[in-house]
NUMARVO-811869 format. One record per atom (N, C-alpha, C, O, CB): y, x, z. Coordinates in steps of 0.2 Angstrom, whole numbers, padded with zeros to 4 digits, always signed. Glycine has a CB too. Layout:
N
YXZ ...
END
This chain:
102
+0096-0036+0056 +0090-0031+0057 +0092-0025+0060 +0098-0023+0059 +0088-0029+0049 +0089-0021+0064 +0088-0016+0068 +0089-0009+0063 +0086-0008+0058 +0081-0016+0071 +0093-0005+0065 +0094+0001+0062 +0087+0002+0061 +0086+0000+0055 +0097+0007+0065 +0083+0004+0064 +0076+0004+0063 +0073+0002+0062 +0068+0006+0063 +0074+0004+0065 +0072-0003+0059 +0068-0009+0057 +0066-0008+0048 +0070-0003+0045 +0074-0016+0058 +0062-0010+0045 +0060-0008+0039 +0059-0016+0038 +0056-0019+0042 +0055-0002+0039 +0061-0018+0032 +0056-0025+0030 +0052-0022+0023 +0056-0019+0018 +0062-0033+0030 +0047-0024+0022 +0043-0024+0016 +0044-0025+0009 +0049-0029+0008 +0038-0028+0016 +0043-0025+0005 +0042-0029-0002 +0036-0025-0007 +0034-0020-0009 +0049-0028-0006 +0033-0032-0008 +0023-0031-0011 +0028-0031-0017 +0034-0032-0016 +0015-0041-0011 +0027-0029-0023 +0027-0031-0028 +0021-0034-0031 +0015-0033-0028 +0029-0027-0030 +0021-0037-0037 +0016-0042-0038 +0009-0038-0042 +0004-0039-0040 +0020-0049-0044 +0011-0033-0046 +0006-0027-0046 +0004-0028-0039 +0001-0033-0038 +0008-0020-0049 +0005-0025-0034 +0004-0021-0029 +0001-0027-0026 -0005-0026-0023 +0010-0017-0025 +0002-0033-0025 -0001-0040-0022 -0008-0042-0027 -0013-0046-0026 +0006-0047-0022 -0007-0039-0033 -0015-0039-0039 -0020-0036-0035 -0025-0038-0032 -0014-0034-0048 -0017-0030-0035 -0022-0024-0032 -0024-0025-0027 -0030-0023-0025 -0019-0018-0030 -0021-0029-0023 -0023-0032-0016 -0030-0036-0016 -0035-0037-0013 -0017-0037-0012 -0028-0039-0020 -0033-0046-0020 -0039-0044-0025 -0045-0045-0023 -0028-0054-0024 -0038-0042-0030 -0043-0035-0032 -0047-0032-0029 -0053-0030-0032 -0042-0032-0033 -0047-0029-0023 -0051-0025-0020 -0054-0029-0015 -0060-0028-0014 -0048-0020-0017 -0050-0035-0011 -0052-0039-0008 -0056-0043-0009 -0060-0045-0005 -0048-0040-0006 -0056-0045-0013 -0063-0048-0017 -0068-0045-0020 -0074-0048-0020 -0061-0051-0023 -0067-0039-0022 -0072-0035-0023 -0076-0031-0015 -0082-0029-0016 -0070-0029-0028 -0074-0031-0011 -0077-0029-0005 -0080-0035-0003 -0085-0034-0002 -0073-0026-0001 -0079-0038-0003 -0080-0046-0001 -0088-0048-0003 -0093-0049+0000 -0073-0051-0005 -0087-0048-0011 -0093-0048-0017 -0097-0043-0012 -0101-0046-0008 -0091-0046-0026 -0096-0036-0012 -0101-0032-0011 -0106-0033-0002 -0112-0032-0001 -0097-0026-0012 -0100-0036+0002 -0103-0037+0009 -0100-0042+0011 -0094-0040+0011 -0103-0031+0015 -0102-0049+0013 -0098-0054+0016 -0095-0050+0023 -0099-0047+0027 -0104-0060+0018 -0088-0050+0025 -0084-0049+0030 -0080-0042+0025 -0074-0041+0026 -0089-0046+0037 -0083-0038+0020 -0082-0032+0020 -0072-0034+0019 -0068-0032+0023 -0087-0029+0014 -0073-0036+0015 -0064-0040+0011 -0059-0040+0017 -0054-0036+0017 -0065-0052+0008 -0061-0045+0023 -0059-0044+0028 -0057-0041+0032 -0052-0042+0035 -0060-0046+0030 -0059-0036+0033 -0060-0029+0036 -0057-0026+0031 -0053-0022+0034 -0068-0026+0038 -0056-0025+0027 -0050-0021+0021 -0043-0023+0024 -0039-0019+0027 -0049-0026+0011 -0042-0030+0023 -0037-0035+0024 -0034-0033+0030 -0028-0032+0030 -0040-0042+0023 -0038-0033+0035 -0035-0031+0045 -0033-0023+0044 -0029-0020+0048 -0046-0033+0053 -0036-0019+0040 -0033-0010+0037 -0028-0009+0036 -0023-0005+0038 -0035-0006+0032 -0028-0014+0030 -0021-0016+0028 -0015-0017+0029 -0009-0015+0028 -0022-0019+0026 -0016-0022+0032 -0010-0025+0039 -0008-0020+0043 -0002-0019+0044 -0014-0030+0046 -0012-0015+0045 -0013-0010+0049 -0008-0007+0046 -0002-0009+0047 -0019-0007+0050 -0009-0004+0043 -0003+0001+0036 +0000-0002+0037 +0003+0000+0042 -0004+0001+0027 +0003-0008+0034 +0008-0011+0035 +0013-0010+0040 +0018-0007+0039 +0008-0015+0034 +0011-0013+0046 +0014-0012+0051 +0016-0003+0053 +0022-0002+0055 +0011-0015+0056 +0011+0002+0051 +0014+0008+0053 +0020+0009+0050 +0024+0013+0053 +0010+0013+0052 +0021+0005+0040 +0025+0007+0038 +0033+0006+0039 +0038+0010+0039 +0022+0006+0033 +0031-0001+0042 +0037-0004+0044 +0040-0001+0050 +0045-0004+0053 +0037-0012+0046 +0037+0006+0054 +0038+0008+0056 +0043+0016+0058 +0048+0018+0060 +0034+0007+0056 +0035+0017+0053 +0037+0025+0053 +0036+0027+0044 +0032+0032+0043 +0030+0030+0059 +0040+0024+0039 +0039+0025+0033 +0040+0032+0030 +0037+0034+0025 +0041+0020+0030 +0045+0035+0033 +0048+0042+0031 +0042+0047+0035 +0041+0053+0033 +0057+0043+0034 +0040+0043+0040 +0034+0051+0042 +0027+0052+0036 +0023+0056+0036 +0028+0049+0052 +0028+0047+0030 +0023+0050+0027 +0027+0053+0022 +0033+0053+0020 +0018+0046+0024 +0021+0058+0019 +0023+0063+0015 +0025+0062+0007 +0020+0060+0004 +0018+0067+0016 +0031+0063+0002 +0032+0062-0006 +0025+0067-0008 +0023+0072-0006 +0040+0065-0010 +0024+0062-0012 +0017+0065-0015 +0022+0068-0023 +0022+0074-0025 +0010+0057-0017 +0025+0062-0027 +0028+0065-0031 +0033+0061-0034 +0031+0055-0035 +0024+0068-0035 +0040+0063-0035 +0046+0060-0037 +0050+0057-0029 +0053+0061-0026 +0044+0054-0042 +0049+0051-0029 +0050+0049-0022 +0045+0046-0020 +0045+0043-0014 +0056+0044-0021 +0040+0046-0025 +0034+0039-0022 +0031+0043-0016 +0029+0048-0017 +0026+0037-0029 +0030+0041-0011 +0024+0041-0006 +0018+0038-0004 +0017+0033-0007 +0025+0039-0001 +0013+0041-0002 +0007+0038-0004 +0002+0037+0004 -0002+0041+0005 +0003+0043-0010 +0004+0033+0006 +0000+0031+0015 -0010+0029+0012 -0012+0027+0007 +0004+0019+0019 -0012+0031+0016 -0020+0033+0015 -0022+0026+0019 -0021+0027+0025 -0022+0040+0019 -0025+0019+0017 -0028+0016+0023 -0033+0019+0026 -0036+0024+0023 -0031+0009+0021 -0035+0017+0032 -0041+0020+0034 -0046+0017+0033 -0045+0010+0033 -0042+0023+0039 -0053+0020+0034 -0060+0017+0033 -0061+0016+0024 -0066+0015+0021 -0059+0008+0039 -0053+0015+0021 -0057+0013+0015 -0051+0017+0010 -0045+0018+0011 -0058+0003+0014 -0055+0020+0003 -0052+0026-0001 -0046+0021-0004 -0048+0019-0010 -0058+0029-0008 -0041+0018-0004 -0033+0016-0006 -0029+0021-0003 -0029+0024+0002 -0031+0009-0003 -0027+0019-0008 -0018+0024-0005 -0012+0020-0005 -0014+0017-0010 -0014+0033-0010 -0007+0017-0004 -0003+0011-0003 +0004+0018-0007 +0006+0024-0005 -0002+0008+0008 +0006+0015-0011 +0009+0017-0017 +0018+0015-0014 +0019+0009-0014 +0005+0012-0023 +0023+0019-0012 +0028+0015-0011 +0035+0021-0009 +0035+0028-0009 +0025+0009-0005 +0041+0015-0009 +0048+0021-0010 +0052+0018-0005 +0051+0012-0006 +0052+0022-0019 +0054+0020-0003 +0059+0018+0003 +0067+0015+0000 +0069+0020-0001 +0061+0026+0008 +0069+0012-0001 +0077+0009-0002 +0079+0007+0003 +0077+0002+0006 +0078+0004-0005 +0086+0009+0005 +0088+0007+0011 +0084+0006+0016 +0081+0011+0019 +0092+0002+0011 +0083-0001+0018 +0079-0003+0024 +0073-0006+0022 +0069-0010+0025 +0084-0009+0029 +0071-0004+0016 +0065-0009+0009 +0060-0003+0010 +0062+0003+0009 +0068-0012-0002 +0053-0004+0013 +0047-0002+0008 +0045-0005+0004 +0040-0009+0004 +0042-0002+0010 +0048-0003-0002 +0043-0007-0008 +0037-0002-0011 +0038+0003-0015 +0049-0009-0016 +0031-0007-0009 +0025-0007-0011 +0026-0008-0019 +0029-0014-0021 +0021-0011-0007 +0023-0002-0024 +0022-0002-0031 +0014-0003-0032 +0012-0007-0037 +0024+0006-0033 +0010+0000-0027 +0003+0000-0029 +0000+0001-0023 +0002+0005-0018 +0001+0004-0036 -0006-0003-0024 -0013-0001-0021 -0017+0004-0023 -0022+0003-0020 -0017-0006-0021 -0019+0008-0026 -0024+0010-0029 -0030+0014-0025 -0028+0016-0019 -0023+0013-0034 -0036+0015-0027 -0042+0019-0025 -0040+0026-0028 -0037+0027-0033 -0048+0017-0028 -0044+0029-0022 -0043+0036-0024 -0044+0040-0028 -0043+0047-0028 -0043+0039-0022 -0048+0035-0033 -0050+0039-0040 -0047+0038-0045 -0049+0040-0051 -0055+0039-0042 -0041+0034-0044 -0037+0032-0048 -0032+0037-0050 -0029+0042-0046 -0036+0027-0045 -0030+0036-0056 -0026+0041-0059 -0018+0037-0053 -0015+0031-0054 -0025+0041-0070 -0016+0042-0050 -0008+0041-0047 -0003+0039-0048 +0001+0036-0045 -0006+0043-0046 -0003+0044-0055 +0004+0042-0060 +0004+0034-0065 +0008+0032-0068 +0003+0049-0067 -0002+0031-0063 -0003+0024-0065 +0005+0020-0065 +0008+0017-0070 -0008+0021-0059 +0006+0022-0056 +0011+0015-0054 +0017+0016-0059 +0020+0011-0061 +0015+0015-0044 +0017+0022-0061 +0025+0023-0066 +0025+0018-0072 +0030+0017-0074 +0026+0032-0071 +0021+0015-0074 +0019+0012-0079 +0023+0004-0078 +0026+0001-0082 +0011+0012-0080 +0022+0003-0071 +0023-0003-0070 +0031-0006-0066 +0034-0002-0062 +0017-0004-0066 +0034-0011-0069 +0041-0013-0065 +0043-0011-0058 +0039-0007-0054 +0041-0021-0065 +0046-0012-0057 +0049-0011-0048 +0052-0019-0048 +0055-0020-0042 +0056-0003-0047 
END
């Protein structure tokens, strides 16, 4: 792997959350789910990128904004690891992901 290089990790909360919204968008407008899903990706790849240009929200967590839709991509940098903790909506309480494993 590339000094530069970042490889992912969903955690299984964070892969819940996924499939959660994606379904619920989906329910609400046939395509809508999809169009989450292609945002998403989108994130992802910026993260595997440029993960330290976003900003600590609080502790070490960072919180990436998808666009087009109210999630924030929940996650902490380890060595060369983005580990994704959570998906959530932005009316979601924040301090949630602490609840859950790593």
């Amino acid at each position: 792997m590339d000094q530069n290089e970042f490889a992912i990790f969903l955690s299984s909360d964070a892969r819940q959350d996924f499939l959660n919204a994606f379904y619920w968008y989906e329910m609400q407008i046939e395509g809508l789910g999809v169009s989450f899903e292609k945002y998403f990706e989108s994130a992802l790849e910026y993260l595997l990128k440029n993960p330290f240009s976003v900003q600590i929200r609080y502790d070490e967590i960072r919180v990436y904004f998808i666009k087009r839709f109210p999630y924030g991509i929940h996650f902490f940098v380890e060595e060369q690891t983005v580990k994704i903790l959570a998906i959530f909506h932005t009316i979601q309480d924040p301090y949630k992901w602490s609840e859950r494993n790593t």
